[in-house]
N, C-alpha and C positions, 0 to 999 in steps of 0.2 A: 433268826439271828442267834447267833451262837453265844451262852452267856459266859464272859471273860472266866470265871471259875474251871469252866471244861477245860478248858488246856492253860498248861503250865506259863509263863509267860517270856520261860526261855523260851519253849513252843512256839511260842506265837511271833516272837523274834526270826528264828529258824524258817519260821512259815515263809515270813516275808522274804528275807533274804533268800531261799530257795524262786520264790515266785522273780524275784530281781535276776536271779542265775549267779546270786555271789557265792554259791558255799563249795567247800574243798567236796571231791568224791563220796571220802565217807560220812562226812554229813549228810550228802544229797540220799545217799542212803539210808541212813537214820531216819528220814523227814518222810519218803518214801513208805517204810515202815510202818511209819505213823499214819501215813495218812492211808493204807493197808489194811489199818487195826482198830482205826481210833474214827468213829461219823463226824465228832465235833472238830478233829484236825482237819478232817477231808471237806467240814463246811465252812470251815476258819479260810481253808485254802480258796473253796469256790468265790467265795464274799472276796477275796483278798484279789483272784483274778479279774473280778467284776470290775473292782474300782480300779483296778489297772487300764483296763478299757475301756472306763470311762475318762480316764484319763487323759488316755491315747488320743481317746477323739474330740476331750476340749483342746490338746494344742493345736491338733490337724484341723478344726475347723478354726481355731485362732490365726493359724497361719493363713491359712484362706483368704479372713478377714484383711490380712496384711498386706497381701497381693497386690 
């Protein structure tokens, strides 16, 4: 787990919203960058996709439920 110190906590902002797909061009490049250069941005990111997909799959299986 990546400890919250390693990156900035604009960073970690950025992170997120890059993983959502909200950022303008040159952020998305900035973020890119970073996660190019930096292990604890590129682990912040992996953790950050993770919980995305778990996500994903509590509502798909909620929805299920619902059917």
């Amino acid at each position: 787990m990546v400890e919250k110190s390693k990156i900035s906590r604009k960073m970690a902002s950025l992170l997120s919203a890059y993983v959502d797909g909200e950022l303008s061009p040159s952020q998305n490049k900035k973020v890119q960058e970073e996660l190019n250069n930096s292990p604890a941005c590129l682990e912040e990111y992996k953790r950050l996709l993770r919980m995305k997909a778990m996500m994903w799959e509590s509502v798909q299986s909620a929805q299920r439920l619902l059917e």
